[in-house]
N, C-alpha and C positions, 0 to 999 in steps of 0.2 A: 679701853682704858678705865683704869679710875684712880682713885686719887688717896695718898697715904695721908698719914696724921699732918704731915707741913701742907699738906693741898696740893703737891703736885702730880701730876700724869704718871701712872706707872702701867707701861704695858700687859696687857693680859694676855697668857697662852691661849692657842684654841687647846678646846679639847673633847676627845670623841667617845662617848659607849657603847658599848658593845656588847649586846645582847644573845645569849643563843639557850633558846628556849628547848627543853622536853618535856615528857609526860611527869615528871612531876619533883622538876629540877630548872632552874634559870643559872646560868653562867653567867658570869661578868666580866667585862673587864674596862678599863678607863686608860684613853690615851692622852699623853700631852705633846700637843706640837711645839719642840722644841731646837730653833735653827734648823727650821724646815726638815725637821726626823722626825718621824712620832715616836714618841717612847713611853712604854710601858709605865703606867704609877701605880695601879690597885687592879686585883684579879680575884673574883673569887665563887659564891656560888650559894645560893639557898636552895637546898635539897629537902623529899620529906613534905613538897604540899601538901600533900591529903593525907599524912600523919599525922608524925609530930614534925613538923618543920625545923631543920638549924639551916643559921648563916652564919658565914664565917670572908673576911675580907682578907686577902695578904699582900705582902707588899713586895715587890717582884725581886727581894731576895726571898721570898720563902714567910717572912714575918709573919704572924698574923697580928693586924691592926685594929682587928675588930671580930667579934662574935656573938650571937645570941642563940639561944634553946627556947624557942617557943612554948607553949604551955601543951600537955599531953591534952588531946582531944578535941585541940582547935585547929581544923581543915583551914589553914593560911590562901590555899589557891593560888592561882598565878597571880588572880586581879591583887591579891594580897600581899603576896610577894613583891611584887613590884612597885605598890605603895611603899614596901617599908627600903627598897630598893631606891626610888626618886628622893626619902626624906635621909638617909645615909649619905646619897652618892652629894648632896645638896651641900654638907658638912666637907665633904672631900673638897669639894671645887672652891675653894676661896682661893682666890687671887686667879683663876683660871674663867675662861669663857666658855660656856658648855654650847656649840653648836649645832650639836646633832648626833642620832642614836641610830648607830647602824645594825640591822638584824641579821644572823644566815635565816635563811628560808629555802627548805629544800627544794623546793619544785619550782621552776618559774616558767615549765609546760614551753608551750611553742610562742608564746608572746611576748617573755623576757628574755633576752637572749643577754642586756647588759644591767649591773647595779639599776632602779629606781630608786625617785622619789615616791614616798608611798603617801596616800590620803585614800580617803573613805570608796573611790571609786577603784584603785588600785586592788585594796583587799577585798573587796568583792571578786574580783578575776581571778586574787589568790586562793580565796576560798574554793573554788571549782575545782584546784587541784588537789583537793584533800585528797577523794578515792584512790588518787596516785601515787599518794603518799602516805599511807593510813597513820603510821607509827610518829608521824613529824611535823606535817605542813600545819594540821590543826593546831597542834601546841607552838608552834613556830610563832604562831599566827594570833596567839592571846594576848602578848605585851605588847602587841603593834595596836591592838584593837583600844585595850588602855590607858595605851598613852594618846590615842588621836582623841579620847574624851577628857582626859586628865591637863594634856598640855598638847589642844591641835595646834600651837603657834610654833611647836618647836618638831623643827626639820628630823623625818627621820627615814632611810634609807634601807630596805631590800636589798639583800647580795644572795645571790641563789649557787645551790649547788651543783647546779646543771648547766648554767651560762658557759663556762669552759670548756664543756664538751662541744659545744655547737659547731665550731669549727671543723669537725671532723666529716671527713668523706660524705655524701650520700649514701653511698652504698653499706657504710659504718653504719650509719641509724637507721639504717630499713628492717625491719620483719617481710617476708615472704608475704606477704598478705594483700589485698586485695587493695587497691588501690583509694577506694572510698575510705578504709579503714585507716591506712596511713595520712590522707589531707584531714581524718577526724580526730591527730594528733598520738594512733599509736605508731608508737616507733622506740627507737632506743635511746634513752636521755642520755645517760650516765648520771654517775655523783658524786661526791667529795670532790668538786671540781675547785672549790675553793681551796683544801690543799696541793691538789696538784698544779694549782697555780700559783702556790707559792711556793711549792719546792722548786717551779721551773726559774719564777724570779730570783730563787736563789742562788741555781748554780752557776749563772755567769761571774761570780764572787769567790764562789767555794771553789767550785770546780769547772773551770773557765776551760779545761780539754777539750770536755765531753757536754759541756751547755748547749750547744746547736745541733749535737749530734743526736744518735740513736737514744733512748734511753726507756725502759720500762722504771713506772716507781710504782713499789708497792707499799700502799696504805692498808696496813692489817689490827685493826684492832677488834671491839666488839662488834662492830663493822665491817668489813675486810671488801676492797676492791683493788684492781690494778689498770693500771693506763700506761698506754703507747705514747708517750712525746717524741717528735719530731722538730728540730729548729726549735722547741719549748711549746709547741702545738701539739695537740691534743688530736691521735690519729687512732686510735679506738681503744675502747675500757671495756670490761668484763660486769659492769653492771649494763642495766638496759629501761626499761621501758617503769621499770622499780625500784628500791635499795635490794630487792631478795634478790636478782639473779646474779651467777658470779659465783663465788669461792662460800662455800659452807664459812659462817659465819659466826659470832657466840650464841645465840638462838632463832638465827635464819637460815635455812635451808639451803642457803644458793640454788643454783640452775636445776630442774627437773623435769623430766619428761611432760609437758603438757597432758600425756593421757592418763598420769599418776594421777590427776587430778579429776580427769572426767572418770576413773575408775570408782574414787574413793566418793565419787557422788552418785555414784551408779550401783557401787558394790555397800557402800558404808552408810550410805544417806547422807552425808554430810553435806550441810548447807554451804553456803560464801563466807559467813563469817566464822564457823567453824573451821574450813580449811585457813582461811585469814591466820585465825590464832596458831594453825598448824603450823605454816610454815614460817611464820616472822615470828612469835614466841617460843615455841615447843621444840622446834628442830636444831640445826646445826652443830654446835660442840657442845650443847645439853642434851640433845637428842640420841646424838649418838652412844656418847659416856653417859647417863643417865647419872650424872656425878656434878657436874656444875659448866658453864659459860665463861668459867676463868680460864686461858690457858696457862695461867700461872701455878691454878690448883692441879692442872690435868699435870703439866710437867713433874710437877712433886707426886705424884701418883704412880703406884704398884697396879690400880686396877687396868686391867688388858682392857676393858671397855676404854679406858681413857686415852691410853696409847694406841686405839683405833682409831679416837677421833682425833690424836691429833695425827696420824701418817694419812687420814681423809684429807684432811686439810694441806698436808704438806703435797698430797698426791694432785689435789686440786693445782693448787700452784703450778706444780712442775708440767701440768697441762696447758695452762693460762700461759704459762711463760713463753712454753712453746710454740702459741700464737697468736700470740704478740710480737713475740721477735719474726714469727714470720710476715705478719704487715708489715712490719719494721725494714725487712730483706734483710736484714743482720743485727745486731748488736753492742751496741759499744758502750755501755752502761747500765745499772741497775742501783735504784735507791728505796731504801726501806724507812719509811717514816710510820705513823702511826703509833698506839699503844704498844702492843705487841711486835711491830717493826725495830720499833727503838730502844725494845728492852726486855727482847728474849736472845738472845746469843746463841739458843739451843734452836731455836726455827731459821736465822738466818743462815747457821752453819748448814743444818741441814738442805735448806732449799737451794744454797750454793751447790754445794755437793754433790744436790739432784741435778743440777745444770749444770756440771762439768764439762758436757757437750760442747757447749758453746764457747768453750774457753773459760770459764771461769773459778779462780782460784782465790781465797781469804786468804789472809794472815791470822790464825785463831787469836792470838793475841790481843791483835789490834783489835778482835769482833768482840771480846770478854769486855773491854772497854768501851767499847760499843758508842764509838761518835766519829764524826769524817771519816777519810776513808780506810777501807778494812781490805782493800782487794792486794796482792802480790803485786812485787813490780811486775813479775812475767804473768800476770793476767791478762790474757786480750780483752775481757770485760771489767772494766770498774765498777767496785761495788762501795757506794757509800751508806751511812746513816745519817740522814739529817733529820731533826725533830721538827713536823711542821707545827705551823701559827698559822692556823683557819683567823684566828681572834686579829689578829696583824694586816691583815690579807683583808678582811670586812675595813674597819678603820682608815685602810687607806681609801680604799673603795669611795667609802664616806665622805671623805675628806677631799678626795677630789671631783669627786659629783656636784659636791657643796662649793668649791669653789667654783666651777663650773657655771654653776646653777645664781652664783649672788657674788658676781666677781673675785676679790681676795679676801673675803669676810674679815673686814677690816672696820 
């Protein structure tokens, strides 16, 4: 509560941030609980730390409400970023109560399986999964570090990308490997668990047929994985024990021979971190096109490298899918989310087409438009497009941990 110009009690919203940190880019976004929904109020993102840094703030039509151009040749950094992040977001919240700042954090390894409350013992055990995560858990892991110095009073919450997968078979997350090996926590995580966990809460709404049933969703962007749901359960994914394994990705290699790698240290000299840059920078639909990481640019492209890597990538798929739907024992669904799920019309058509198999048939139309569903009435598999909200999916996370944690934060 507090109290207007006449002095009386005026309720205040809760409201949640929402953090998702990379190597040299912080997302944002701000939720307000409003008759128990959360809703969207400010989204946005300072890119460019160890440049020149911009931010830029919008307002969930699209507005922008705010932006700045930092000065050329001052390295802002995360710790800096997020300074100028807490003294903005400070100006947003009047009349609202800021409760607590929820993080993705890729890895949460074999010890978190659900959302945490985080504090200084917490991140220490995140820490350990950097190696697991070389490209994310670190930078994941910076605004958490400065805010528990900046502001340790105020609640803030872990949502990992591999909690969702946990669910899945035994026999789903094992590697062949020796038994010591597996209790030392390698096995197969998955990841973007937090979008496929919000596509799954979503289809009991959208698509209330096929919500319990069969369903593969594929999440393809500069990232690219796919997951097996079941009942909205998570029954195996094509990443694993990494983000690289799985589908050729904008500069990850996906899955490769193990001995590719004891070759190229045997034949090439190549150290760990050497191949590291190999396969999560250098590879995937840069590697192959030697042209770019966009498939947006490949699509617009005459050169035959680029239209190799993009039928790799489409070839991947039509592999993935095929088993997938056989954990699955059939089929009865398919959703494309992600960057590139949700806004190439030229990979969805195609990777239908390659699954014709199975039954499935678009309506090109409905796919050029590219939102709900796109499948023929006479498809035996439904094919939709839903856009996920990882950012939605954290918030609530938060918000009910926090309730949880300090009864109706009241």
């Amino acid at each position: 509560m507090h109290a207007n110009g006449k002095g009386k009690a005026i309720a205040m919203n809760n409201a949640i941030i929402v953090l998702n940190a990379g190597s040299s880019s912080i997302k944002f976004s701000l939720f307000v609980e409003r008759n128990e929904t959360l809703e969207p109020d400010i989204r946005g993102q300072i890119e460019g730390l160890y440049t020149q840094a911009r931010f830029v703030s919008k307002a969930p039509n699209g507005a922008v409400k705010a932006e700045k151009i930092f000065p050329d040749g001052i390295a802002l950094g995360h710790d800096g970023a997020l300074d100028h992040l807490i003294s903005y977001l400070r100006t947003e919240l009047v009349g609202n109560r800021l409760i607590g700042v929820g993080h993705r954090v890729v890895h949460g390894g074999l010890a978190y399986t659900q959302p945490v409350r985080l504090n200084s013992k917490v991140l220490k055990v995140l820490e350990t999964f950097i190696p697991l995560a070389p490209l994310h858990q670190l930078h994941n892991l910076a605004p958490i570090r400065r805010a528990l110095e900046r502001a340790p009073e105020l609640p803030q919450v872990a949502c990992f990308d591999t909690s969702f997968h946990r669910a899945q078979p035994e026999v789903a997350q094992m590697y062949a490997l020796p038994a010591d090996l597996r209790e030392a926590g390698i096995m197969r995580y998955g990841f973007y668990g937090l979008s496929y966990e919000y596509i799954a809460a979503t289809l009991p709404e959208l698509a209330p047929m096929i919500a319990k049933k069969r369903i593969v969703v594929l999440h393809l962007g500069n990232g690219a994985s796919m997951c097996a749901l079941q009942a909205g359960q998570s029954l195996a994914s094509t990443m694993g024990f990494t983000a690289v394994e799985g589908l050729p990705m904008g500069t990850r290699s996906g899955s490769i021979d193990p001995g590719v790698i004891l070759h190229l240290m045997d034949q090439r000299g190549m150290d760990a971190r050497a191949i590291e840059k190999l396969i999560y920078t250098q590879s995937g639909l840069l590697g192959v096109s030697g042209i770019s990481s966009d498939m947006r640019t490949l699509l617009d492209s005459h050169d035959p490298r680029a239209k190799l890597a993009v039928d790799l990538f489409l070839y991947r798929i039509r592999r993935e899918l095929g088993s997938l739907a056989a954990v699955l024992e059939g089929l009865d669904g398919i959703v494309f989310t992600g960057g590139i799920g949700e806004n190439a019309p030229a990979i969805r058509s195609r990777a239908c087409r390659d699954a014709a198999w199975l039954g499935i048939e678009i309506d090109e139309t409905a796919n050029t438009e590219g939102r709900g569903c796109i499948s023929t009435i006479s498809s035996r598999v439904a094919v939709w497009v839903i856009p996920t909200n990882e950012e939605l999916m954290i918030a609530r996370h938060t918000l009910r941990l926090l309730k949880t944690t300090q009864g109706e934060l009241k």
